[in-house]
C-alpha positions as CSV (number, residue, x, y, z in Angstrom):
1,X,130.1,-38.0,208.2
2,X,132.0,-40.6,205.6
3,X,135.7,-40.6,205.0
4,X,134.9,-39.2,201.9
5,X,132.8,-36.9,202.6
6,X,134.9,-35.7,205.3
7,X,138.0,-35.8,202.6
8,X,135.8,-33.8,200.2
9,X,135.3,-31.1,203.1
10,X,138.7,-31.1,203.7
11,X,140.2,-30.8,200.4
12,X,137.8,-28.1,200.0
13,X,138.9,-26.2,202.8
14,X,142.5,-26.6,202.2
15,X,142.1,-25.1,198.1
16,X,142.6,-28.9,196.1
17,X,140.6,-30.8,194.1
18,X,139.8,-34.2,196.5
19,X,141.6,-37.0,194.9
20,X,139.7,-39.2,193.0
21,X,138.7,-43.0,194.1
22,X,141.7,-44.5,191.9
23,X,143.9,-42.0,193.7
24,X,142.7,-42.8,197.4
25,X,142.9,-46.8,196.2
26,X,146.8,-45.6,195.6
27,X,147.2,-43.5,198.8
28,X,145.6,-46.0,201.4
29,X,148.1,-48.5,199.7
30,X,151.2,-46.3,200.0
31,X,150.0,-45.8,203.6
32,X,150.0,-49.8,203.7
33,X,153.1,-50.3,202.6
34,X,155.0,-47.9,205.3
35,X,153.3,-48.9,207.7
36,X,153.8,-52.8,207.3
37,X,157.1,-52.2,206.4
38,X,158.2,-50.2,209.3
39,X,155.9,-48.3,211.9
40,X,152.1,-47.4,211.8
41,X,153.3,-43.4,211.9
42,X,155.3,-44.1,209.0
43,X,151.6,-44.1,207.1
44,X,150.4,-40.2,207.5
45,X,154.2,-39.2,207.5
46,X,154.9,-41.1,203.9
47,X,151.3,-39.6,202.6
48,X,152.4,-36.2,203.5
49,X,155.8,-36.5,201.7
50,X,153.3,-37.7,199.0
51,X,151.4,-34.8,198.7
52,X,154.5,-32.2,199.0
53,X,156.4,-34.1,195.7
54,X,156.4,-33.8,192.4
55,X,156.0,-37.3,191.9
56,X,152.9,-39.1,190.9
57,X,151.4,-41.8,193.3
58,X,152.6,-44.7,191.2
59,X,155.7,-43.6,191.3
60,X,156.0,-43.0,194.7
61,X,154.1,-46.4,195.4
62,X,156.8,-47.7,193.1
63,X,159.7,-45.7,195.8
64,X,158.3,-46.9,198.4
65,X,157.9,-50.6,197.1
66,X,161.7,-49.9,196.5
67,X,162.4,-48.9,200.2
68,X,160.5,-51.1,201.7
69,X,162.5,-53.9,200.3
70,X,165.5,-52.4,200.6
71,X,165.0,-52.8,204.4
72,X,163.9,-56.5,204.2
73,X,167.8,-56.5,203.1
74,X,169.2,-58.8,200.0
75,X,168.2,-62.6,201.9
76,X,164.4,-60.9,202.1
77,X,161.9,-61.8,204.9
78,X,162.4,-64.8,207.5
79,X,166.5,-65.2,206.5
80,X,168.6,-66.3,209.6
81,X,171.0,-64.2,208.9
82,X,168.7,-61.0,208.6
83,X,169.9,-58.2,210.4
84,X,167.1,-57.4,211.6
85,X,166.8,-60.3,213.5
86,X,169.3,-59.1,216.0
87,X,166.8,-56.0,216.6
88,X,169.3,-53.3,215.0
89,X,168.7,-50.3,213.0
């Protein structure tokens, strides 16, 4: 069985309409960005939020664009004085 014929059978089952191949380009990039930005389990856990707003997927690839950068910090990505480079939360 294909992802999308397993996502078909499974939006079926659960009562919504499968999303269409724009949306899943969207979701699998939303997934992307949590988990590059901070742990792989972020992905499913940031597509679930997804699906239980009100939002639309741009917008909340837009939010998490927005997150994502607001943990890289003002001095962005490879800055010496990054807190993240002490290994902090």
């Amino acid at each position: 069985m294909t992802r999308d014929e397993w996502i078909a059978s499974f939006a079926r089952e659960a009562g919504v309409a499968p999303a269409s191949v724009q949306e899943i380009r969207q979701l699998l990039e939303l997934a992307a960005v949590a988990a590059h930005a901070s742990e792989r389990t972020a992905a499913p856990l940031a597509c679930w939020i997804a699906g239980a707003s009100d939002l639309s997927v741009p917008q909340l690839l837009a939010l998490a664009e927005r997150v994502s950068e607001a943990a890289r910090g003002p001095d962005g990505p490879g800055s010496g004085d990054s807190p993240k480079a002490g290994g902090g939360d």
